[in-house]
N, C-alpha and C positions, 0 to 999 in steps of 0.2 A: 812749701816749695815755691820760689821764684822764677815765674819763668817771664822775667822782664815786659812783663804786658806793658802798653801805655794807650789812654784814651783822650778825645779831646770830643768833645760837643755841642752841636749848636741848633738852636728852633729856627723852623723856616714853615713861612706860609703857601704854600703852591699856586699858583694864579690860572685860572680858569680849571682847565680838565690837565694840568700839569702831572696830577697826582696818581701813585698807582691806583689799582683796587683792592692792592694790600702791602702792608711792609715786605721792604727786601730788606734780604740778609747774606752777603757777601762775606764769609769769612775768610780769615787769613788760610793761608797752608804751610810746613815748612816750606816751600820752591817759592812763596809770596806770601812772606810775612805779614801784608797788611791787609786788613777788614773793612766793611761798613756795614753800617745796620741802620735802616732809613726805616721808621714805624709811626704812625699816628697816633698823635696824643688828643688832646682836648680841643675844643674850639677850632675845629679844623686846622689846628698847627701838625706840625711834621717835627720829629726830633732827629737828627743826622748826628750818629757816633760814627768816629770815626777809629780803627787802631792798631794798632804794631808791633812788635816784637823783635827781640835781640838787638835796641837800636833804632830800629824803625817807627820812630814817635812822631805819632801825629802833633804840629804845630798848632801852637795858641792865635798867632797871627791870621786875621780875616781872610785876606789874599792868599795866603801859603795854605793855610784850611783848605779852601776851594782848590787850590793845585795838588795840594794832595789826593783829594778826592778822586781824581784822574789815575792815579799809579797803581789803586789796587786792582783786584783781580779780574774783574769785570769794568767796563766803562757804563753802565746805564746811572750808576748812581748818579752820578760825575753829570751826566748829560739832563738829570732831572732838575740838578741847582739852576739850570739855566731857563726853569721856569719857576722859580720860586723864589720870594722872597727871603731874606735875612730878618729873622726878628729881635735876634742876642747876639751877644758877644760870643766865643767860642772858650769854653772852659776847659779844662785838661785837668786830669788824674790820673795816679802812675801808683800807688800805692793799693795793690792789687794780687799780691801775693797768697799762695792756699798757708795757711798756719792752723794747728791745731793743738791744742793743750788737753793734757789729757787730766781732767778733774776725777775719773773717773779711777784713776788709781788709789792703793790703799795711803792714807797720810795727807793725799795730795789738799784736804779743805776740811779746814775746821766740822767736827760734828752740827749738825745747824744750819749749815750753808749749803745752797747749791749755784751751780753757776751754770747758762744758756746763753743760746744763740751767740753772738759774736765773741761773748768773753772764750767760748770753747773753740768755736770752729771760724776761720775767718775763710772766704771764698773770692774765686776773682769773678767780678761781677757782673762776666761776659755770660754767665751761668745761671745770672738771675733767681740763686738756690736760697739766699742768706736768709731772704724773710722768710720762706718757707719753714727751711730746715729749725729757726727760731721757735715758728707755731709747732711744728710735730714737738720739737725738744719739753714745749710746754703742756701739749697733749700728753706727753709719756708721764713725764712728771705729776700729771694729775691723775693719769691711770692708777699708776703707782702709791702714791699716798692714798687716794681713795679704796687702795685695797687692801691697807695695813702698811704699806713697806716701808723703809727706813728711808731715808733721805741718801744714804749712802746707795741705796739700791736704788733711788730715782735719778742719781745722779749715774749709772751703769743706765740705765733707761734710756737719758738724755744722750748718750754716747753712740748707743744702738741707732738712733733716732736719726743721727747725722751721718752713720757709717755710709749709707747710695752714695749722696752726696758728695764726701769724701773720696769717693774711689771712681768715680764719673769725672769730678774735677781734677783731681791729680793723675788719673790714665791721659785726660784730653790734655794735659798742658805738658805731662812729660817732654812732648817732641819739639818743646820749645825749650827747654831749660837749660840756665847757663852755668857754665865753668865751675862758679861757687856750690852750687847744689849737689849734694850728695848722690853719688851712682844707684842706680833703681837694681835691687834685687830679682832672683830669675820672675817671680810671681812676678812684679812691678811692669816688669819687662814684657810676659807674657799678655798681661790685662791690656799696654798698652796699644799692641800688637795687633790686639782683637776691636779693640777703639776704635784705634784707626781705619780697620777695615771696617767694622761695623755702620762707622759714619758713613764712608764711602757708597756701602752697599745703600745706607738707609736716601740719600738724595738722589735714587734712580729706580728704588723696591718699595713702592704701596705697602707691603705687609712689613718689613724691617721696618718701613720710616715710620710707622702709626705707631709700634714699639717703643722705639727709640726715643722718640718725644714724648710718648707718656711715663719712662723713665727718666729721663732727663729734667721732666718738669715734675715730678715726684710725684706723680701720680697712678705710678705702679708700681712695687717692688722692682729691684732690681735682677733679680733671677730670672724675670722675662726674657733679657735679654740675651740670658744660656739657655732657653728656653729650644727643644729640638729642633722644631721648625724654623726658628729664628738664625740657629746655630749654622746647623744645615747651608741655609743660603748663604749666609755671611762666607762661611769657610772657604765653602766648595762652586757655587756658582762664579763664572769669570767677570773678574770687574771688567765695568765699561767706563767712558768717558761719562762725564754730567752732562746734563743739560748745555745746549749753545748758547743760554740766554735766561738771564730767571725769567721765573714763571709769573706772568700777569695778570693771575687768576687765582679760586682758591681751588685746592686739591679736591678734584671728583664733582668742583661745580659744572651746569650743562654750558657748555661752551657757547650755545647761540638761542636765540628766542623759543 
């Protein structure tokens, strides 16, 4: 599924105490299609992605970069370039679409063969899953053969392997997708529903958001997050507004000396 994502990125170094004490992460919404995700890399650099939807593509241009940076949903990001230096150019990528083949059907690969990570599942890589879901695909398959099985039954392994992932990225991009993309059936519809809301609850809920993120970064099953307690709140507690302002701390650090 395409849901016209587009990114555009660039290093910067922050000058003095410019810097947070942790990446933000501003994501797009349908109501404001466009994101930024500001994180620390190596060497005291800062990588600033920038990105958009249905249209809303971040520019390769230095200048229009920086002015972009201003439209999304939040203005802190925007407000941070104005202590940091530029260290790169600004790069863009748009080829970002969720694809899946499914090897795991009967016929679909020579006896002998099996096929992982990107050749089966491709991800958009706002989701950070691809190399993940690659090593599990690899763990499965080693399971598998080291317990007799056929390469045909490693490759059903490798399948199981990428299903969270699959169904995390394509409920969360649904509410972007365009015109071309095939109408979501009632399940489709239903998961994405729950998504939605799920996200929402989890950046104001301690107990959704710990969830959430250790699902999302595949480090729990995905049934946690039908999980009762989980369920519960999600559903039935009243959504509120987010935060005024991201957070310039880490979650549950002590706030003073």
């Amino acid at each position: 599924m395409d849901a016209g994502i587009a990114y555009a990125t660039r290093m910067y170094r922050p000058r003095d105490a410019a810097a947070p004490e942790v990446g933000v992460n501003v994501p797009g919404w349908p109501a404001c299609p466009r994101g930024a995700a500001y994180v620390p890399v190596e060497d005291g650099n800062w990588l600033l992605t920038l990105s958009g939807v249905c249209g809303h593509h971040p520019p390769t241009d230095a200048a229009e970069f920086t002015a972009f940076s201003a439209t999304i949903g939040d203005p802190y990001v925007h407000e941070l370039l104005g202590g940091a230096e530029p260290l790169s150019p600004v790069y863009g990528f748009r080829d970002t679409c969720n694809r899946r083949r499914h090897f795991e059907r009967s016929g679909a690969l020579p006896d002998g063969f099996l096929a992982l990570g990107d050749a089966c599942c491709t991800f958009n890589p706002v989701y950070g899953q691809g190399m993940s879901v690659a090593a599990l695909g690899a763990l499965a398959v080693h399971g598998t053969l080291a317990g007799g099985g056929s390469t045909a039954e490693a490759q059903r392994a490798v399948a199981r392997a990428a299903d969270p992932a699959w169904l995390a990225a394509v409920g969360a991009d649904r509410p972007y997708a365009g015109a071309a993309d095939p109408g979501a059936g009632a399940g489709e519809r239903l998961t994405t529903w729950y998504l939605e809301r799920l996200a929402a609850r989890a950046a104001i809920d301690p107990v959704v958001g710990a969830v959430y993120r250790d699902v999302f970064c595949l480090t729990a099953p995905p049934a946690r997050l039908l999980a009762p307690r989980i369920a519960l709140r999600t559903v039935f507690l009243p959504r509120r507004p987010g935060l005024p302002a991201p957070p310039t701390v880490v979650e549950g650090a002590p706030s003073g000396p």
